[in-house]
C-alpha positions in Angstrom: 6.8 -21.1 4.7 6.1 -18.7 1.7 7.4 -15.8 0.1 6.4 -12.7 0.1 7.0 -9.7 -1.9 7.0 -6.1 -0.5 7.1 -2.8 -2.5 7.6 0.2 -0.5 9.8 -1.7 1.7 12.3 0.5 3.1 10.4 2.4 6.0 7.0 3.1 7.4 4.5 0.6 6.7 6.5 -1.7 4.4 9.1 -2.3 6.9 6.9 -3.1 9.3 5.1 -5.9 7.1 8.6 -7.2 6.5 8.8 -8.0 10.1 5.6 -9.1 10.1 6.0 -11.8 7.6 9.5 -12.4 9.3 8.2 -13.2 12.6 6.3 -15.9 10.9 9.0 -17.3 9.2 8.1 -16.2 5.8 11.1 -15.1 3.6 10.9 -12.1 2.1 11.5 -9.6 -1.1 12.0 -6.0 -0.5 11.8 -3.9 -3.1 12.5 0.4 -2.8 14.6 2.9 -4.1 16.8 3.2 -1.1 19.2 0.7 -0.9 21.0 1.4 1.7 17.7 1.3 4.4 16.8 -2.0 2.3 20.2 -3.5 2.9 19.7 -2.4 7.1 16.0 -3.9 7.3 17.3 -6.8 5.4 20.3 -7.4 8.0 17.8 -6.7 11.0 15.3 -9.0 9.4 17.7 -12.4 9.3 19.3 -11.8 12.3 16.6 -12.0 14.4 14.0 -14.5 12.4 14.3 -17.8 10.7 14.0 -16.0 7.2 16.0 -14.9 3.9 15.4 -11.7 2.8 16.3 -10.6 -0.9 16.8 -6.6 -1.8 15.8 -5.3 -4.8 16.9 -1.9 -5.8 13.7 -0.7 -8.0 12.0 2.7 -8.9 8.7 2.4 -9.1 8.1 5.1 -10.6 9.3 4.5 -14.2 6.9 2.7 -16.6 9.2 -0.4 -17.0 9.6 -0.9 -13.9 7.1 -4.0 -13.4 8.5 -5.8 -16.2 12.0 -5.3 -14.7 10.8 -6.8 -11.3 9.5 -9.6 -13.1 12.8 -10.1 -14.6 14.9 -10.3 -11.6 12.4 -12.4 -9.4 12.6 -15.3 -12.1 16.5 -14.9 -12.6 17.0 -15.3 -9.1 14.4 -18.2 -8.7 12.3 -15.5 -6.8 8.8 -16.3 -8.7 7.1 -18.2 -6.2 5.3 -15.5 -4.7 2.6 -16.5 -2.3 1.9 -13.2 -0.6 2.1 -9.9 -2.3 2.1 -6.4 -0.6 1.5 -3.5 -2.7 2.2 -0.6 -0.1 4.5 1.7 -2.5 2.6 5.0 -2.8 3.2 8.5 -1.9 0.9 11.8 -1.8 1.3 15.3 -3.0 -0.7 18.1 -2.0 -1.6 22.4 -3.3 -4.5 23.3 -5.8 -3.8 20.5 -9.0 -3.8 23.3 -11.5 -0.3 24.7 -9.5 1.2 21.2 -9.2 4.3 19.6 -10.7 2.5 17.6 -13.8 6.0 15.3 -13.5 4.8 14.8 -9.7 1.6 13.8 -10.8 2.4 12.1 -13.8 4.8 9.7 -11.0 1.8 9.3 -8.3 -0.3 7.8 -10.5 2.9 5.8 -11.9 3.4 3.9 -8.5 0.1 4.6 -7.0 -1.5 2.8 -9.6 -0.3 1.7 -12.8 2.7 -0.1 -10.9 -0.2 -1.6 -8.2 -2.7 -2.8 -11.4 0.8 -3.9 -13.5 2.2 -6.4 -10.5 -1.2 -7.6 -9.1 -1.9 -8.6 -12.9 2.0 -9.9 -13.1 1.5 -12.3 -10.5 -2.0 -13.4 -10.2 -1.3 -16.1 -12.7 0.9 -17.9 -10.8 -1.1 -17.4 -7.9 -3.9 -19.0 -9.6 -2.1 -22.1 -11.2 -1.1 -23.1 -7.0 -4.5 -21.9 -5.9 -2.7 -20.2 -3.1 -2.2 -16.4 -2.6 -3.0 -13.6 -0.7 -2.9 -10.2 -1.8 -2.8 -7.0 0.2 -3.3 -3.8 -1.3 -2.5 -0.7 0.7 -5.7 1.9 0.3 -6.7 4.5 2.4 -9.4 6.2 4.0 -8.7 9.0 1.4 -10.2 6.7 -1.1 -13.9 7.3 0.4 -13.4 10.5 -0.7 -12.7 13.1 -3.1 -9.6 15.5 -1.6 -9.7 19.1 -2.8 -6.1 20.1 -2.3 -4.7 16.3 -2.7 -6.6 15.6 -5.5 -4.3 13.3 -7.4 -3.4 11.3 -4.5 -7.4 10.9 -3.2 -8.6 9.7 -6.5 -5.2 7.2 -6.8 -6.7 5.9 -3.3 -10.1 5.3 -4.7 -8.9 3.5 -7.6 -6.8 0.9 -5.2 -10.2 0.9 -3.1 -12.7 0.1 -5.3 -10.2 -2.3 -8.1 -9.4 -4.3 -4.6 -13.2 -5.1 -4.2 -13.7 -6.4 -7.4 -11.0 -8.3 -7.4 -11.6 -10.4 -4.6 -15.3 -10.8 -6.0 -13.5 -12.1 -8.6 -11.2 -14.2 -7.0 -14.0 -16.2 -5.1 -13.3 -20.1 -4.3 -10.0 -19.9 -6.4 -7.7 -20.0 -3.5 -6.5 -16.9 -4.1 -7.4 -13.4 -1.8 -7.5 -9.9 -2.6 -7.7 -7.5 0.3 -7.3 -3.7 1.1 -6.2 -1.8 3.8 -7.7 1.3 4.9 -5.5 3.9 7.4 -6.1 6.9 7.8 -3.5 9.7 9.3 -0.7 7.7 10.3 2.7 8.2 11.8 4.6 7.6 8.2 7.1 9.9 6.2 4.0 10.3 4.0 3.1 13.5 5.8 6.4 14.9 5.0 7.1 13.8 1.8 3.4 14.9 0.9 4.0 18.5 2.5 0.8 17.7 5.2 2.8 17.1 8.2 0.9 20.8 9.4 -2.3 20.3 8.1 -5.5 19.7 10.4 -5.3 15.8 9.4 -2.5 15.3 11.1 -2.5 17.7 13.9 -5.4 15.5 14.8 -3.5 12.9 15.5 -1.4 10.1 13.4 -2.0 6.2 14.0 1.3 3.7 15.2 2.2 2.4 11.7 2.6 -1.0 13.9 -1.1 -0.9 15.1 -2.2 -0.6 11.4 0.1 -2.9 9.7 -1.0 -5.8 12.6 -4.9 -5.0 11.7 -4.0 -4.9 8.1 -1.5 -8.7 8.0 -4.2 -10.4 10.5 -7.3 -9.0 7.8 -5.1 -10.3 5.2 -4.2 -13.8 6.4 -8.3 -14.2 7.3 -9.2 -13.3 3.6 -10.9 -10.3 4.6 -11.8 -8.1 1.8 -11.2 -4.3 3.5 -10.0 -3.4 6.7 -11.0 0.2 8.0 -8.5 0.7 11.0 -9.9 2.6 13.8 -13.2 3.0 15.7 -12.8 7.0 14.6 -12.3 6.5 10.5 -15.0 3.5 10.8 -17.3 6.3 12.1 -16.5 9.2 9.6 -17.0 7.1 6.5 -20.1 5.5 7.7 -20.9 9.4 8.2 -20.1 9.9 4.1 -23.3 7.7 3.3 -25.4 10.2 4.2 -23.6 13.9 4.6 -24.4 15.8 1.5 -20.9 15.3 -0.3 -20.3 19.1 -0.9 -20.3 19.1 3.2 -17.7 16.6 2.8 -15.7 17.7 0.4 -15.9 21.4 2.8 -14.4 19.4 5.4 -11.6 17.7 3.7 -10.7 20.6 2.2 -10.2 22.2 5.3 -8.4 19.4 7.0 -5.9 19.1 4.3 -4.7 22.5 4.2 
């Protein structure tokens, strides 16, 4: 079995691909800030599955971060990676021109610089064992642009649209690239985000277990994108041909 690397692991949708991977007998390296959730998951995660997992302590959010990771995986003989997870991400929300520029400055740290910095740190080895999957965690945000959340749509465009190409890229080398897209789901996201009472989510919020199943089956199938619900399938189709000020009217209005 392989090994699989989550960021973001500690609740939400990282834990839930940790048990994912788990249940299939893949061992595991989760990687957050909070140790002390790690350390739990990790304990729930080997009593119950054939499967090691390993807990790295690690804030994204600082700019050596991805070399540090690096680091520690080959020190602890950890830099095998066959599957990587890039789910680490968080929103912020309020006019931009009124936000915290350290906030911002840190979204597009672990939403993605960290994402480009580890997909590029372990695509190599990926490569040289023509075996890897990659599974980026977009959003439907990133079909977008999101008056009100504007850091945090454009962040979900760039892991969109850099997903795509990669996968073009990666064709016939044994190696995937591929991108899930949720939208409103039952995460800390909303809270941490300050959302939890806008119109997005008081329209209802997807089981993070539903979405990470559809995402990990997409991914082991070398799908490209995965669009998780009849409902967001629908609305972005919708995009193509809605004048775009009409859209960005109506995420404007469902994000306050």
């Amino acid at each position: 079995m392989g090994l699989a690397l989550i960021t973001g692991a500690s609740s939400g949708f990282g834990a839930e691909f940790a048990r994912l991977f788990a249940a299939d007998g893949h061992d595991v390296v989760l990687v957050a800030r909070r140790r002390d959730r790690l350390d739990a998951l990790a304990r729930e995660l080997e009593a119950g599955a054939r499967t090691r997992a390993h807990v790295i302590e690690l804030d994204l959010g600082k700019p050596d971060a991805v070399p540090t990771l690096m680091t520690t995986l080959e020190a602890q003989g950890l830099d095998g990676l066959e599957f990587l997870v890039n789910n680490a991400g968080f929103g912020t929300s309020g006019p931009f021109a009124q936000s915290d520029p350290a906030a911002e400055a840190q979204l597009i740290q672990v939403n993605v610089a960290a994402l480009s910095a580890l997909t590029r740190a372990v695509l190599p080895g990926m490569l040289a064992r023509r075996r890897g999957r990659i599974l980026n965690i977009g959003s439907t945000a990133g079909f977008q642009a999101g008056p009100d959340m504007a850091t945090y749509y454009a962040s979900k465009a760039f892991v969109n649209i850099f997903t795509e190409a990669l996968a073009h890229e990666l064709r016939g080398s044994g190696v995937t690239a591929t991108v899930s897209c949720p939208g409103a789901s039952a995460t800390e996201f909303a809270a941490v985000a300050g959302t939890s009472k806008s119109w997005l989510f008081k329209l209802g919020a997807a089981s993070p277990r539903t979405v990470c199943r559809q995402a990990y089956r997409a991914m082991l199938r070398g799908r490209v994108m995965i669009i998780h619900g009849p409902k967001n399938w629908l609305l972005i189709q919708s995009q193509r041909i809605a004048p775009r000020a009409l859209v960005r009217a109506i995420t404007a209005r469902l994000n306050r």
